[in-house]
Wavefront OBJ file of the C-alpha trace (Angstrom):
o trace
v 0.000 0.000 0.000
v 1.700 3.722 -1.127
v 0.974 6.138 1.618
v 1.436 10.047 1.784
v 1.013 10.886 6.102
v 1.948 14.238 6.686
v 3.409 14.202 9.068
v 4.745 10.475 9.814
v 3.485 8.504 12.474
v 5.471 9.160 15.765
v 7.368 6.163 17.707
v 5.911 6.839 20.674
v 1.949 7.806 20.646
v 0.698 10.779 21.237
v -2.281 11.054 23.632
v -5.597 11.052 21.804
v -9.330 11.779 22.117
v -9.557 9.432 18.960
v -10.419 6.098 20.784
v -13.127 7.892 22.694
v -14.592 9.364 19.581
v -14.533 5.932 17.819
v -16.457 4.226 20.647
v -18.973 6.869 20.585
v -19.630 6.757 16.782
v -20.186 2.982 17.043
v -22.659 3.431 20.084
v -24.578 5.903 18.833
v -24.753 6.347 15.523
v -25.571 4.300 12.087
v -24.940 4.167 8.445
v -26.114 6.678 5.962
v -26.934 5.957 2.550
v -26.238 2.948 1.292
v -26.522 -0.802 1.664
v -26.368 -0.138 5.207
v -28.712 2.435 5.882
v -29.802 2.591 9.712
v -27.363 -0.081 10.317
v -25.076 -0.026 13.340
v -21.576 1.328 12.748
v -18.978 -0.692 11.440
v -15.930 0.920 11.018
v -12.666 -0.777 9.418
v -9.359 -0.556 10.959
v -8.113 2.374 8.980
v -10.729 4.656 9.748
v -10.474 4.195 13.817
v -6.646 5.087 12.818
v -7.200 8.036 11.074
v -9.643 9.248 13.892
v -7.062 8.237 16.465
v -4.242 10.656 14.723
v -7.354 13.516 14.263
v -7.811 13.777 17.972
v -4.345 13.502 19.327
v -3.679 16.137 21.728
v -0.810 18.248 23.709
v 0.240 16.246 26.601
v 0.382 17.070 29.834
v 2.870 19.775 31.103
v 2.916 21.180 27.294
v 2.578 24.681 27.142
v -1.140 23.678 24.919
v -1.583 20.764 26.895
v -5.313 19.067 25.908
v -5.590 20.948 22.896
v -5.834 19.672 19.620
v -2.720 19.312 17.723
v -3.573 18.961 14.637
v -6.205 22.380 13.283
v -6.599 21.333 9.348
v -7.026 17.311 8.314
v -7.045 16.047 4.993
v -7.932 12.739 3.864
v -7.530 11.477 0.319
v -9.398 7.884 -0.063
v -10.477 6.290 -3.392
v -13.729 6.598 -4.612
v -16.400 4.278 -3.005
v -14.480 4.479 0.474
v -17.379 5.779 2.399
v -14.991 8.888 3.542
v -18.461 10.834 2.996
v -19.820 9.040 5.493
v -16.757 8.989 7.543
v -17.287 12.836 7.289
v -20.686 13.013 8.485
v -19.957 10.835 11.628
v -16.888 13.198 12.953
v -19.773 16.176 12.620
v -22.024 13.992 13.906
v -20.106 13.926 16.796
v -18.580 17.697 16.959
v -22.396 18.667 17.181
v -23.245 16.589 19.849
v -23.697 18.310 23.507
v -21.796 15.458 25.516
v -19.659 13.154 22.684
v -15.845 13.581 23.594
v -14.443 15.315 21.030
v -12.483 18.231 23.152
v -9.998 17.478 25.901
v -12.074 18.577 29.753
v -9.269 17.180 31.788
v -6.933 14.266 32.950
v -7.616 10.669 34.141
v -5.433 8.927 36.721
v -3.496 7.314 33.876
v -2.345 10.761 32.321
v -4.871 9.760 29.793
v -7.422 13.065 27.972
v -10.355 13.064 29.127
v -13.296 13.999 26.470
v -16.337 16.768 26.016
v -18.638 18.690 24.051
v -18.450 21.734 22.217
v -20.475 24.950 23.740
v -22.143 26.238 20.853
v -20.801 24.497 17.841
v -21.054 26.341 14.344
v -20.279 23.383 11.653
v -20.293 24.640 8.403
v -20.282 21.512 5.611
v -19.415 22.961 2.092
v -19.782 21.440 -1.046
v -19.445 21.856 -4.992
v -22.731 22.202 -5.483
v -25.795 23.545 -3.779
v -28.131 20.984 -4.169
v -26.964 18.912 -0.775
v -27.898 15.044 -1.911
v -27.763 12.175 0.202
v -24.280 11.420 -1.487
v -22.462 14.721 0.004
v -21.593 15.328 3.969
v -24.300 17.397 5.065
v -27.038 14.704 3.435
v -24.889 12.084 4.845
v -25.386 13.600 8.291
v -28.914 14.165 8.163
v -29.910 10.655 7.436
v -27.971 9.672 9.837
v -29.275 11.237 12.419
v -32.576 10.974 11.312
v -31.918 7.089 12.177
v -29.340 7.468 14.891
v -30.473 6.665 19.036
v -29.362 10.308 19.423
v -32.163 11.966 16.974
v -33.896 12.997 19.484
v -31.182 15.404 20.455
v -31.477 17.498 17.371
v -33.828 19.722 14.910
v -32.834 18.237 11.734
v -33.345 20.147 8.685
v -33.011 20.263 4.693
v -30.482 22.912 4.987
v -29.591 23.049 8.455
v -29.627 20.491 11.745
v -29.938 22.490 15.218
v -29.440 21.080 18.975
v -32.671 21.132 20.470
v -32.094 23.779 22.601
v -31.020 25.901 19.742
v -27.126 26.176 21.139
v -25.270 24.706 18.386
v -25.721 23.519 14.871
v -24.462 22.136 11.133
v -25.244 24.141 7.998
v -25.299 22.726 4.030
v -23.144 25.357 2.428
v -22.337 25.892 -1.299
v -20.387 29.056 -0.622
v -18.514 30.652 2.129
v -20.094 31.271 5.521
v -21.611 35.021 5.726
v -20.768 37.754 7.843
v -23.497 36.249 10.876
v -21.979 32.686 11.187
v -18.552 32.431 9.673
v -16.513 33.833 12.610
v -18.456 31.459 15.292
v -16.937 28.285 13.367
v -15.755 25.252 15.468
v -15.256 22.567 12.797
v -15.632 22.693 9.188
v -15.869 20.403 6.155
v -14.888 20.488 2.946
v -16.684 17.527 0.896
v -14.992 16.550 -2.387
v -12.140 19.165 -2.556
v -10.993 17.322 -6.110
v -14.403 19.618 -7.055
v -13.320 22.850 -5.994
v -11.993 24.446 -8.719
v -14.176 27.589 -9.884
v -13.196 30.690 -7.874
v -16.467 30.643 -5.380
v -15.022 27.159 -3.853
v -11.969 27.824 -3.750
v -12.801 31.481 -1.725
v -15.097 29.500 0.230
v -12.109 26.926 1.541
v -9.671 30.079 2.268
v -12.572 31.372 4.380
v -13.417 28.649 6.140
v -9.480 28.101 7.093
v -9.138 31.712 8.217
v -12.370 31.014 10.550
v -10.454 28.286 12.640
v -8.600 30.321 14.626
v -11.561 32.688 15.802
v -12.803 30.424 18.051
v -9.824 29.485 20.910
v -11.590 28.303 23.435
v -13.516 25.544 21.166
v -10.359 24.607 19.663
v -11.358 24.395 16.127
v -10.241 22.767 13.023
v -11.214 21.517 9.474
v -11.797 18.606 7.625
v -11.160 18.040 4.092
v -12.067 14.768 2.040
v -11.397 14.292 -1.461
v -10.654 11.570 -4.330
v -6.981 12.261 -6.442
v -7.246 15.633 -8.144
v -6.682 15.708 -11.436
v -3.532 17.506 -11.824
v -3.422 20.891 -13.189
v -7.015 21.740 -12.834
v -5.939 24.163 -10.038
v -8.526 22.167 -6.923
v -8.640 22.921 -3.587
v -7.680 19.076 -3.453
v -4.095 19.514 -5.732
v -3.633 22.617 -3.976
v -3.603 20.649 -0.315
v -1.722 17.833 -1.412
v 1.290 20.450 -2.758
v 1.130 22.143 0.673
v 1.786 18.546 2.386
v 4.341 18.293 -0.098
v 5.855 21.540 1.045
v 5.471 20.795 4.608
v 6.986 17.169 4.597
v 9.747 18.708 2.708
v 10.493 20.831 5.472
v 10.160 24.191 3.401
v 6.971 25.358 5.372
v 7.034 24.921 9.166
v 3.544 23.733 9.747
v 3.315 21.317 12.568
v -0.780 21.804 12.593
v -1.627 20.004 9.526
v -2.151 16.593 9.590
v -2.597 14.726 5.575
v -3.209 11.019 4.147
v -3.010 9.956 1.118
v -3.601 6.183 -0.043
v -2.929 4.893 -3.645
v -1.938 2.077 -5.399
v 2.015 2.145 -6.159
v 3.298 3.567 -8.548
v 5.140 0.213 -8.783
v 2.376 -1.309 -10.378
v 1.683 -0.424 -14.242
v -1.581 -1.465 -15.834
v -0.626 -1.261 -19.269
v 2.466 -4.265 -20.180
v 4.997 -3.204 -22.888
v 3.169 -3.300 -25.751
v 0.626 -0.635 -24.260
v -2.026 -3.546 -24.024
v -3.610 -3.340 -20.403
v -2.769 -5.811 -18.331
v -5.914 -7.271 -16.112
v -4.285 -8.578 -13.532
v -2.214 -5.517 -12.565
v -5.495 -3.625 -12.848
v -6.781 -5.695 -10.165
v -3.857 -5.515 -7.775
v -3.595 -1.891 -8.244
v -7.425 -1.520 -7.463
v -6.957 -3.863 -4.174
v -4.110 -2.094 -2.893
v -5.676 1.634 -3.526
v -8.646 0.246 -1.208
v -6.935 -0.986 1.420
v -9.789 -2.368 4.297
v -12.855 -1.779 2.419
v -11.938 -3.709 -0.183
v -13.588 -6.415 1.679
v -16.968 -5.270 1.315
v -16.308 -3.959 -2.104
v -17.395 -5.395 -6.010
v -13.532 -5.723 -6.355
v -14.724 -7.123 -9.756
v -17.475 -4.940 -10.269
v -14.423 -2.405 -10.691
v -11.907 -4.444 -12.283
v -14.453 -5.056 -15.169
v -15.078 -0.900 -16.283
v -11.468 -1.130 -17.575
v -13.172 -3.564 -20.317
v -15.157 -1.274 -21.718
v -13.416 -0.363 -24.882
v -14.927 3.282 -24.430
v -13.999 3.548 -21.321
v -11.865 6.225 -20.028
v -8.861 4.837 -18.775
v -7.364 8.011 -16.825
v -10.555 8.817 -14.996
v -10.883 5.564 -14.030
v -7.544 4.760 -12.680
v -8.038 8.011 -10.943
v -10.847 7.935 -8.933
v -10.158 3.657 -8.064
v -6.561 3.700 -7.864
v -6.545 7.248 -6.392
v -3.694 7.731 -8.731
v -3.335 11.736 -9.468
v -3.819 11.117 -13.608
v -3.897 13.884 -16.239
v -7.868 13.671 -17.494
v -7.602 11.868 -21.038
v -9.252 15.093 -22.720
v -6.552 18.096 -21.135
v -4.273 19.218 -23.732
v -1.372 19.310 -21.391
v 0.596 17.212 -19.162
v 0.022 19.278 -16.321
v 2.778 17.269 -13.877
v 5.394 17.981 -16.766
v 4.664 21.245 -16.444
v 4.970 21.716 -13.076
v 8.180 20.344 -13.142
v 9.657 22.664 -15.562
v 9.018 25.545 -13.119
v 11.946 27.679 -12.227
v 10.272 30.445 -10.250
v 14.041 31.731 -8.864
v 14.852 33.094 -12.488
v 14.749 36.442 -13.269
v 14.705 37.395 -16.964
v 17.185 40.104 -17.101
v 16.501 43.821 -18.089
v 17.495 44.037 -21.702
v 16.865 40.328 -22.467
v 15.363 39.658 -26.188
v 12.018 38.071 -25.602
v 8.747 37.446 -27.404
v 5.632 38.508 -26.322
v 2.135 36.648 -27.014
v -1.528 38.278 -25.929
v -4.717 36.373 -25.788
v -7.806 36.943 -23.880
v -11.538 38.586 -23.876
v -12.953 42.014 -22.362
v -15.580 40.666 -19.979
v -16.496 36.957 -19.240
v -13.062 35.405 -19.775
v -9.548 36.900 -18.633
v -6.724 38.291 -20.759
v -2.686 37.356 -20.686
v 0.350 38.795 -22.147
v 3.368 36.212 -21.756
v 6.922 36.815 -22.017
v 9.403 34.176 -23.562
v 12.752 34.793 -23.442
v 14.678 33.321 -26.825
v 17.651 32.164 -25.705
v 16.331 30.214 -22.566
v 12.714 29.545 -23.640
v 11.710 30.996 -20.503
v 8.015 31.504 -20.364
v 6.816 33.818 -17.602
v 3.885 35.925 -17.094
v 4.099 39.730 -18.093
v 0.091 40.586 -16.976
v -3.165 38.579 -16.176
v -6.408 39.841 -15.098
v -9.210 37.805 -14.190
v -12.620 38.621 -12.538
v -12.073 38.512 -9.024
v -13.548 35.853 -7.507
v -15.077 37.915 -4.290
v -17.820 39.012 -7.272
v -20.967 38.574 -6.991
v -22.281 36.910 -10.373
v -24.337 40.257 -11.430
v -21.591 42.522 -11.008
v -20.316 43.406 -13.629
v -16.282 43.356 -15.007
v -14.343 44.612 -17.253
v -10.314 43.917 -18.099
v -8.660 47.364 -17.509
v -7.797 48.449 -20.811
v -5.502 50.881 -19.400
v -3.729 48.731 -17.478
v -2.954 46.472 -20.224
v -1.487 49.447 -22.437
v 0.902 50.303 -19.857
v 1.800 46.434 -18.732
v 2.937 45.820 -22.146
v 4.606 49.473 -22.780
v 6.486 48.792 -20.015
v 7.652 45.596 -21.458
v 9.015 46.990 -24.655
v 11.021 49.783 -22.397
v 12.166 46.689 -20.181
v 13.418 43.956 -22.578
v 14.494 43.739 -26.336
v 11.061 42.124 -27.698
v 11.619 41.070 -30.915
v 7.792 40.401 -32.049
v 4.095 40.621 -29.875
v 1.624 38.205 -31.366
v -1.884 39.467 -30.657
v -4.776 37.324 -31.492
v -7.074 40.752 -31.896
v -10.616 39.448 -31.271
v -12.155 41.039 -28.962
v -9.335 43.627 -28.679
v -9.050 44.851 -32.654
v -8.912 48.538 -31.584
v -5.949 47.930 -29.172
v -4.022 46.031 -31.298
v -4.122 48.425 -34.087
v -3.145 51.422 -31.640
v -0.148 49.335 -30.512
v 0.666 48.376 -33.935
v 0.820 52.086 -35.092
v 3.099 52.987 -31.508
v 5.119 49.870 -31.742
v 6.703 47.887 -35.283
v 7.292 44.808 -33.131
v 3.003 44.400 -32.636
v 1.682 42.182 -35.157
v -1.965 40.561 -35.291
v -2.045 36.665 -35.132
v -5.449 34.998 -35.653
v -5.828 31.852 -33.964
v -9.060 31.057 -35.582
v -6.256 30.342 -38.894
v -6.555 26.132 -38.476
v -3.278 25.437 -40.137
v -1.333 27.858 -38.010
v -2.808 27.280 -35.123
v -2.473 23.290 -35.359
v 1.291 23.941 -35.750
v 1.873 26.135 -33.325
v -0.156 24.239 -30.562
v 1.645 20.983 -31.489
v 4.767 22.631 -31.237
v 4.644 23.962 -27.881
v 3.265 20.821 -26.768
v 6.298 19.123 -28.227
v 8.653 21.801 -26.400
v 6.677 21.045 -23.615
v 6.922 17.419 -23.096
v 10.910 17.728 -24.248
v 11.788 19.852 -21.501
v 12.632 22.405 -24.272
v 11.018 25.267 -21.903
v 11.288 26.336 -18.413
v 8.492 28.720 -16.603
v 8.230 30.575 -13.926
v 5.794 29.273 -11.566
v 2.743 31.038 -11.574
v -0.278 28.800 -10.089
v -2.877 31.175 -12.289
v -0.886 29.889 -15.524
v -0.537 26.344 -14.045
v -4.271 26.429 -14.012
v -4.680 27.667 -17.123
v -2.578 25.065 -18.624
v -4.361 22.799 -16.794
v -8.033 23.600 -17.765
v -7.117 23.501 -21.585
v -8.944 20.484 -23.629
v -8.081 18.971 -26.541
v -10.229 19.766 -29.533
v -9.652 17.379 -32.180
v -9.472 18.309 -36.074
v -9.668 16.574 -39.191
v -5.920 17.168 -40.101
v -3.575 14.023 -38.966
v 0.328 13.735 -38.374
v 2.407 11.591 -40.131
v 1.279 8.501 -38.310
v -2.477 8.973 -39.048
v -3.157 10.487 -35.441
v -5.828 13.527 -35.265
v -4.070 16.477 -34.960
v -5.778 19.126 -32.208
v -5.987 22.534 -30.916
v -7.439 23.759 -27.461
v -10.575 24.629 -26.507
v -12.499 25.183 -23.045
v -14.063 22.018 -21.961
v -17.806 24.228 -23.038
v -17.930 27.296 -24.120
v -19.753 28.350 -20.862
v -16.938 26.827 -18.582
v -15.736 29.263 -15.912
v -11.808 28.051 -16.207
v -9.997 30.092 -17.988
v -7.053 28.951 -20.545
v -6.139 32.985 -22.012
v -2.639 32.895 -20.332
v -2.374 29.113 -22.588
v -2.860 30.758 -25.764
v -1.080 33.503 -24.759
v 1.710 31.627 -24.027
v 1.553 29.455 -27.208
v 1.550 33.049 -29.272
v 4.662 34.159 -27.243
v 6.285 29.951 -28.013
v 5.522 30.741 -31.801
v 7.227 34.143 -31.879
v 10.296 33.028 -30.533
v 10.276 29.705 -32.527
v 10.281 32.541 -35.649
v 12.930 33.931 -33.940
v 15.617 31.380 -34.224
v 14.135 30.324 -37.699
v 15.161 34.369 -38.400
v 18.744 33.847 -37.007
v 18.190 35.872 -33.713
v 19.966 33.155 -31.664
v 22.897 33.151 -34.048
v 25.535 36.261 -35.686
v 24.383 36.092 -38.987
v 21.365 38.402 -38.129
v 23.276 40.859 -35.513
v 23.497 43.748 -36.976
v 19.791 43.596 -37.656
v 19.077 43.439 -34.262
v 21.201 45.636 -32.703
v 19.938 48.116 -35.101
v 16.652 47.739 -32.898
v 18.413 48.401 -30.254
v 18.610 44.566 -29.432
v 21.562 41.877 -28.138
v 21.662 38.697 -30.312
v 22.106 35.766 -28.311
l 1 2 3 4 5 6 7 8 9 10 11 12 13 14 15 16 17 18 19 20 21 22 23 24 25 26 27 28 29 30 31 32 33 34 35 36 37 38 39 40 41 42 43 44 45 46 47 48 49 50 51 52 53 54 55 56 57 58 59 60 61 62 63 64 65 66 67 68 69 70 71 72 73 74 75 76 77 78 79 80 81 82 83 84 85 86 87 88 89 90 91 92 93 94 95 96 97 98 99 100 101 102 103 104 105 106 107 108 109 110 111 112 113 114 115 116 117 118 119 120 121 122 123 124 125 126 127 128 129 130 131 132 133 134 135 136 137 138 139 140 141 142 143 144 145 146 147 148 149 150 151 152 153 154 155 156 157 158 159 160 161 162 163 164 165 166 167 168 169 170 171 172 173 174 175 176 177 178 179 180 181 182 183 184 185 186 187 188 189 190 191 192 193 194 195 196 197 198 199 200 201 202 203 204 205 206 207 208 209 210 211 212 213 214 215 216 217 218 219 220 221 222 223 224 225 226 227 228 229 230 231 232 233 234 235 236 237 238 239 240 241 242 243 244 245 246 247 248 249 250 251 252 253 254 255 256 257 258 259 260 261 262 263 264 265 266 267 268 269 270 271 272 273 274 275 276 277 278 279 280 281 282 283 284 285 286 287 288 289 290 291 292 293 294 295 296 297 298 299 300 301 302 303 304 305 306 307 308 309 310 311 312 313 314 315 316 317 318 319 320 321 322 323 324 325 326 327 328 329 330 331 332 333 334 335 336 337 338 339 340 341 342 343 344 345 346 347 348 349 350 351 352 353 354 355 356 357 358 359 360 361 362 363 364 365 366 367 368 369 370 371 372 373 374 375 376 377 378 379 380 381 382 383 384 385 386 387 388 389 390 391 392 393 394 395 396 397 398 399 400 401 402 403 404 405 406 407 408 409 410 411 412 413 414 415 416 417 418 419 420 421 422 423 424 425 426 427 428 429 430 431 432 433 434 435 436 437 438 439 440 441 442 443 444 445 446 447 448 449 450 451 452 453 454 455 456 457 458 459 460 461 462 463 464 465 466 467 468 469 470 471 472 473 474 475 476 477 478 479 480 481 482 483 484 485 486 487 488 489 490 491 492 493 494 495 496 497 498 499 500 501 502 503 504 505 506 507 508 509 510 511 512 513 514 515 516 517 518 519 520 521 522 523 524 525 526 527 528 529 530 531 532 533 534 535 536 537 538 539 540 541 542 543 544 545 546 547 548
């Protein structure tokens, strides 16, 4: 079994509220949806050890001794792991008047000693607002409708209230508002892989700057989520490159406590001929579930990678909790992550190319820098709708501020050509044309063109041919590009393709991708023009540029 714990279990044990917490579930509580519905708890082995590291506590003569050591979980299961459920009995229990899930004092042993919450706030958000039985908060309120404790609590579409009114659990779609958000004392995040339009992912950074409002109840956040896809920029990726951080020792964060289970890497599906191979499928399925593979269709899954129109990289995703590029991005989004190199500086004076995409109002706008003789790709300006607006504001990209972004590029570096695609922006262009001979339109709605310029950045791409600078807007634009397939083919017969939004509605943005493709193109006309070499020199130094 491959395991990510941030941080790694100690040698010697640190005292917990988790066994407490576990034997209250199990007396008290039931399955929600499900095969099990109303059904006394069972829970496997794994999950009373997660709970067991959730609830560890400060020992006695710490300076924070009894309080909670860990303020922001994450857990990161494969799909059909009941980690919903899992979700909804830990608030089940938070909300609770008596179920010991704060530290009230010592036994004779040295041993916590657990209690309720005083007014618990327990916001449960989720990626959509229509709360079903299959997210947290409908977990929860099925099973409590069913639980021996029901009686305890006013339970709600929308909201499930102690009976004395001193405490309760909201369905949330969005941040908490102004009223409620400060009197959090545990908060969950359902399906974090989800989070990736700008509403969810304000919502999370809320809810984690609520945790510390509330000292006294000692509060913290849950998180629960399937592999994310990798460059779509989730709440989920986001998490599991802080853990990354953290476990490498660059951030000092002893709070956070993260696990992760896949199948190994170890294990390929496909053998070497690129035909998949079953039985790996199987063992990489088993070891990704870990204890509920016992009362899982083990086969069940096995059998979807049959389906000749099945898609392979979801599904090795969400059952091998593998994190797998989506079959239709146009990008390997890990490859480009590792060809960041945010410590370089482009110097003053550098020759560069320059490529502009974008929109006025719905989508955003980019203007990339590449530098020729590194193929350094970095971002020069992007503006995007802010995601604290409300849907019926309206935006608009400040003109003005992209005028003087990119004049200040041309004073800054040596930029040898700026390709514009002009659509939506035909009036700028045109005006920078006329102020500056380096500004030249470039129409990506030109098929032929466009094919070759998208396949050769890819190519660069996937060579290593290009380094970039880091930005985590541009890694999720790269990431939210799809593949758009067109009727030309290579020289093996394969479909060449283009990029597109995955619908034309979609709220991700890939500007800064097109911009940076623009900006690839330039500087692959560059070289083709001799900049990189002495031949050309003289032409341009006369432009006041330094040949590489």
């Amino acid at each position: 079994m491959a395991t990510f714990v941030v941080p790694p279990i100690d040698a010697d044990p640190w005292p917990s509220l988790g066994g407490q917490v576990v034997a209250w579930i199990k007396d008290n509580l039931v399955h929600g949806p499900g095969d099990l519905r109303g059904e006394q708890v069972r829970m496997d082995a794994e999950k009373e050890a997660l709970l067991w590291r959730m609830y560890e506590v400060f020992p006695q003569g710490h300076p924070q001794a009894g309080r909670r050591r860990f303020k922001r979980v994450a857990i990161s299961l494969r799909k059909g792991s009941s980690k919903t459920e899992f979700a909804a009995w830990i608030a089940a229990a938070e909300l609770y008047p008596d179920a010991p899930v704060r530290c009230v004092g010592w036994d004779e042993h040295g041993q916590p000693v657990g209690g309720g919450v005083t007014d618990p706030y327990i916001p449960m958000v989720a990626y959509t607002e229509e709360q079903s039985e299959e997210l947290a908060y409908g977990a929860l309120r099925v099973i409590l409708q069913h639980s021996r404790v029901a009686a305890a609590f006013d339970i709600g579409i929308e909201r499930v209230m102690r009976i004395g009114g001193d405490g309760k659990a909201v369905a949330l779609a969005n941040a908490p508002d102004s009223r409620d958000g400060a009197r959090t004392t545990f908060s969950v995040a359902d399906e974090t892989h989800r989070f990736t339009l700008p509403r969810l992912k304000m919502a999370h950074r809320v809810m984690l700057a609520n945790i510390p409002k509330r000292k006294m109840a000692d509060a913290w956040s849950l998180e629960i989520t399937t592999a994310p896809a990798p460059g779509e920029g989730s709440v989920a990726e986001d998490t599991m490159e802080y853990a990354r951080q953290v476990a490498d020792g660059k951030i000092g964060d002893s709070r956070l406590f993260f696990f992760h289970r896949q199948a190994s890497d170890k294990i390929k599906l496909t053998d070497d001929s690129g035909n998949l191979d079953m039985v790996a499928v199987r063992a990489a399925v088993l070891e990704a579930s870990g204890p509920v593979a016992e009362w899982s269709d083990i086969e069940g899954i096995v059998d979807q990678w049959k389906d000749p129109t099945a898609d392979l990289a979801y599904l090795e995703r969400v059952w091998t909790n593998r994190l797998v590029r989506l079959s239709v991005r146009a990008f390997d989004a890990l490859k480009w992550a590792a060809l960041a190199n945010p410590d370089y500086t482009v110097p003053d004076g550098a020759v560069i190319t320059l490529g502009f995409d974008g929109a006025r109002y719905r989508d955003s706008t980019a203007l990339v820098g590449c530098e020729v003789a590194t193929g350094h790709l970095f971002t020069v300006g992007l503006w995007e709708r802010p995601a604290v607006l409300r849907p019926e504001i309206s935006w608009e990209v400040p003109a003005d501020e992209v005028d003087v972004m990119l004049a200040e590029a041309m004073g800054r570096y040596a930029v040898w050509r700026v390709y514009c695609d002009p659509f939506y922006w035909e009036t700028s262009v045109r005006e920078w044309a006329g102020r500056f001979e380096q500004v030249m339109e470039w129409r990506t709605n030109r098929t032929g063109p466009i094919l070759a310029a998208v396949q050769a950045f890819n190519s660069a791409l996937l060579a290593g041919e290009m380094s970039q600078d880091g930005s985590r807007q541009a890694a999720s634009h790269i990431g939210n590009a799809c593949r758009r397939l067109e009727s030309a083919v290579d020289e093996q017969g394969q479909k060449l393709w283009t990029i597109c939004k995955e619908r034309p509605d979609s709220p991700h943005k890939i500007d800064w991708t097109m911009a940076a493709i623009l900006a690839w193109e330039a500087r692959r006309d560059a070289l083709a023009e001799g900049i990189g070499g002495p031949a050309k020199r003289s032409v341009y130094e006369s432009r006041g540029m330094v040949a590489v």
